[in-house]
C-alpha positions, 0 to 999 in steps of 0.5 A: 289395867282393865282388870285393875278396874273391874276389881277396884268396883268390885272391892268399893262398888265404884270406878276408880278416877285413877290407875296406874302401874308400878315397875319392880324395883329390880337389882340385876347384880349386888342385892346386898352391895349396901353392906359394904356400901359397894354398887349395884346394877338396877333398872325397873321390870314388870311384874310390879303393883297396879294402884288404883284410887276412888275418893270418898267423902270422910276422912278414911283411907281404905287399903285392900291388897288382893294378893296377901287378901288384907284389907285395913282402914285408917282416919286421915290425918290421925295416923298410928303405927299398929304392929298388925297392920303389916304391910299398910304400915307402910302406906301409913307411914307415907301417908303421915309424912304428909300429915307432917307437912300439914297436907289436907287430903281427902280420903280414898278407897285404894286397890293394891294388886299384881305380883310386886302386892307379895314381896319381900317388906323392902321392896313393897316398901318401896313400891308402896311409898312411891305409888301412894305419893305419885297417885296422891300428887296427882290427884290433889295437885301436890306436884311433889318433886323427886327430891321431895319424894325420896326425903318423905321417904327416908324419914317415912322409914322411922314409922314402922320397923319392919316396913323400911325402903332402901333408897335405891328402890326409891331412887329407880322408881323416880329415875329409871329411863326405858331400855336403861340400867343403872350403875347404882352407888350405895355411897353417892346415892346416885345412878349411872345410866346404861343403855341396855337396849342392844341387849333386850332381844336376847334378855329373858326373865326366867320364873320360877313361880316360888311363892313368898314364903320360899327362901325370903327367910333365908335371905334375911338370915344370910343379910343378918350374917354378912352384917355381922361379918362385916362389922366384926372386920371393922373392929379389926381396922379392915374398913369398908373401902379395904373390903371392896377391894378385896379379889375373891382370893384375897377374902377367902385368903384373909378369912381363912381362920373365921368358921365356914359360914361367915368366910362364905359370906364374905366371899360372896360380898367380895364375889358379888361386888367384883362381878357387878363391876366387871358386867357394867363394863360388859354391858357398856361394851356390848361384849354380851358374852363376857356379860353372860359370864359375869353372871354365871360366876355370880350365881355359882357364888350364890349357890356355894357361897351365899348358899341361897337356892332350892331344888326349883332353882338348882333344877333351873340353873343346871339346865340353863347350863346345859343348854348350848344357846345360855350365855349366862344366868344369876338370881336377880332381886325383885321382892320374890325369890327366883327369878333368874335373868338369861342371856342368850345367843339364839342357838338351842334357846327354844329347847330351854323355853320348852323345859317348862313343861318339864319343870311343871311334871316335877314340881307341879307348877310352871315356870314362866320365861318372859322377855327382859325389857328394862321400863321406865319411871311413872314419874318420868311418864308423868314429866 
C-alpha cells in the first residue's frame, strides 16, 4: 500500500485520502458452471487491485491503470459509453448507476495498480465496480448495502458490451469471509460457506507468470463453443438440470455422434461440474487426499477436453505429477490465465518449489509459488 501511495503522488502530484486493496475474485472449480447454471467453488485471493482516490475541485474523474499504462478522463455526471475507453467503461458504467440514482459526487484522481489491473474483462469488471462503489461509499457517506451494490451492478452491465460482471465475482467481493470457500450456485445466486482453514497450510498457488494475452482468447473461444453446445441439447429437449446429472460416460456416450470438439466441451462441462461436487464434500470432510484427486481429475479434463493449456503449463502439470509430496493440482480462474492450485502433503514439496529455477532456464521468466490463504471482504472489514 505503501508503494500504492508513492505512485498515486506521483500520477497527480497529491497524496490520496483513501486506499485500499481488492482480493481476486477466484473460482477454484467450475469456471464455466453458469453455462449450465451448475455450481461452483469460489473464495477471494491476493494478487487483486490496489485503488486509491484524491478529490478535485471540478467535476472530473480522472482514472489511470498502471499496468495496462491507460489513463482516461470523464465529467461526472454526463456520463458515455465510448468504445476506446475499454477497460474505464467499466468504471464509467458504475459510476452512471449513481448518476441514475441523482447522486452528486465530487470528482476524483483514481489510481488502478496490482496484478488483478490486467485481467480478463469479467473479472476487472467485477473488481472495478466493487472497488469504485466501496471507495465512493465511503468517501462521500453513500453507505450503499450489499444488496445495493450487487443491483448497480447488474444493471451496470448493460452500459458497455464487452465490459459485464458475473454476479459471483460480485457476490464473493461483497461476502467472502477469511479462510472460507464458497459453494457458489449459479441458480440461487448465493453462497454456501466452507471453512477452509484446516487446509491452508498445505495449499499453495503456483504461477506461471503467463502475460494477458496468453490463452484468454482461447478461453473465450471454447465458453463460445460450450454455448453453442449446449444450446443446440436444448433444442433437443435435453434441458440444463438433464445435463448436470449427466456422469462423464453418460455425456461422451450421448454425444458420441456430435464432431469431436463440441463432444470435448461437453465432456468437460459434465467433468467439470461432477468434480466440484465431489471436492465440496472432500473440503467439508477434511479428506485432503480425496480433494487432491478432484482436482487432478479436473485438470486432465482441462488439458483433454477443454483443451486450455500451453507448454508453461503442460511443463508445470507433469512436474506436479511427478513430485511425491503433490496431492492434486488444476488451473484455477482468476482474470490471468495460469495459475494452478497445489495441495500438498509436506513430502518432496521443497524439490517442487526448487524447479522454478528450472522453469525460468527454459522459458525465460519465473514461476512464482505462494501460499493459498482464502481472504475476506473489504466490505465485511468495513462492517
Amino acid at each position: 500500500m505503501v508503494d500504492q501511495v508513492e505512485n498515486h503522488k506521483k500520477e497527480f502530484g497529491e497524496v490520496p485520502i483513501l486506499s485500499f486493496d481488492v482480493p481476486q475474485p477466484t473460482v477454484l472449480m467450475g469456471q464455466f458452471s453458469d453455462l449450465i447454471e451448475s455450481n461452483c467453488l469460489l473464495c477471494l485471493t491476493d494478487q487483486g487491485l490496489s485503488l486509491s482516490f484524491s478529490p478535485r475541485e471540478d467535476n472530473i474523474i480522472r482514472v489511470v491503470n498502471t499496468v495496462r499504462q491507460d489513463k482516461k478522463k470523464f465529467s461526472y455526471p454526463n456520463i458515455k459509453y465510448r468504445r476506446e475507453d475499454r477497460w474505464a467503461n467499466a468504471v464509467k458504467a458504475i459510476l452512471s448507476e449513481l448518476a441514475k440514482m441523482n447522486i452528486k459526487i465530487k470528482g476524483y484522481n483514481i489510481l488502478v495498480s496490482g496484478r488483478g489491473a490486467g485481467a480478463d474483462s469479467w473479472s476487472l469488471t467485477a473488481s472495478l465496480y466493487f472497488g469504485i462503489l466501496h471507495g465512493i461509499s465511503i468517501l462521500e457517506g453513500l453507505d450503499l448495502s450489499k444488496e445495493k451494490i450487487l443491483e448497480m451492478s447488474h444493471n451496470a452491465n448493460s452500459f458497455a458490451p464487452s465490459y459485464q460482471a458475473k454476479k459471483r465475482d460480485v457476490w464473493i467481493l461483497l461476502n467472502a469471509k477469511p479462510g472460507k470457500v464458497y459453494y457458489w450456485s449459479e441458480r440461487k445466486g448465493t453462497g454456501e460457506e466452507i471453512p477452509y482453514h484446516n487446509f491452508e497450510k498445505q495449499s499453495y498457488i503456483v504461477s506461471s507468470s503467463l502475460p494477458f494475452s496468453v490463452l484468454t482468447p482461447e478461453e473465450d473461444e471454447f465458453r463460445i463453443e460450450a454455448k453453442d453446445v449446449v444450446s443446440e441439447m436444448e433444442s433437443k429437449s435435453i434441458t440444463l438440470s438433464d445435463i448436470r446429472k449427466l456422469s462423464e460416460k453418460e455425456a461422451r456416450s450421448m454425444v458420441s455422434r456430435y464432431p469431436d470438439r463440441e463432444r470435448r466441451c461437453l465432456t468437460h462441462l459434465v467433468v467439470e461440474n461432477e468434480c466440484c461436487q465431489k471436492a465440496k464434500d472432500y473440503i467439508e470432510k477434511e479428506d485432503l487426499a480425496s480433494f487432491g484427486k478432484s482436482l487432478f481429475s479436473l485438470q486432465r479434463s482441462i488439458v483433454g477436453n477443454a483443451e486450455l493449456t500451453s507448454p508453461e503449463l503442460d511443463w508445470i502439470w507433469r512436474r506436479g505429477q511427478e513430485c511425491d509430496g503433490v496431492l492434486g493440482m488444476c488451473l484455477i480462474g482468476i482474470g490471468i490465465a495460469g495459475s494452478f492450485l497445489v495441495v500438498v502433503d509436506g513430502r518432496a514439496f521443497n524439490l517442487y518449489a526448487r524447479k522454478e529455477e528450472e522453469y525460468e532456464r527454459i522459458f525465460g521468466f519465473r514461476s512464482v509459488l505462494r501460499p493459498f490463504v482464502p481472504l475476506g471482504s473489504p466490505f465485511e472489514e468495513r462492517q
